[in-house]
C-alpha positions, 0 to 999 in steps of 0.5 A, a space after each residue: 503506478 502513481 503516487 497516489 498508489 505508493 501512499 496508499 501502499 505505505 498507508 497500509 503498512 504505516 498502519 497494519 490495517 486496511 480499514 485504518 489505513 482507510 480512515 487515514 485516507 479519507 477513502 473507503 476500504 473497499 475502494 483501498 482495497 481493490 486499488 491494492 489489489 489492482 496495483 497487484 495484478 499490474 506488478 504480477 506479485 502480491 505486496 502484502 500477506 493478508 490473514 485474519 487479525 494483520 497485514 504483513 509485506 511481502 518481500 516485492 513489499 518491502 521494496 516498494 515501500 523502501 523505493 516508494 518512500 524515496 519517490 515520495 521524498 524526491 516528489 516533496 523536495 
């Protein structure tokens, strides 16, 4: 996994929306998408619960989030 991967994943939960964190982003959303989708297969669990109107974290989600943020910030210092 990279670091490019875990902004992309906080991205998507900052947001709410694959499509704003897309934006945000400055990529496509097809290629967010199937960037998360294949950090997925890679971990063997899903990271977010996707239906129609909203994207939630799973519980694999939540911690990713929480130890991608203090990569992040280790990163920056």
């Amino acid at each position: 996994m990279t670091f490019k991967t875990i902004e992309y994943v906080l991205a998507v939960y900052e947001t709410g929306s694959f499509s704003r964190a897309a934006q945000r982003l400055f990529i496509s959303q097809p290629a967010l998408s199937q960037a998360i989708r294949k950090t997925e297969e890679d971990l063997g669990a899903a990271i977010f619960v996707r239906d129609t109107h909203s994207v939630r974290l799973t519980a694999a989600g939540e911690l990713l989030v929480r130890e991608g943020r203090e990569l992040l910030a280790k990163r920056d210092e």
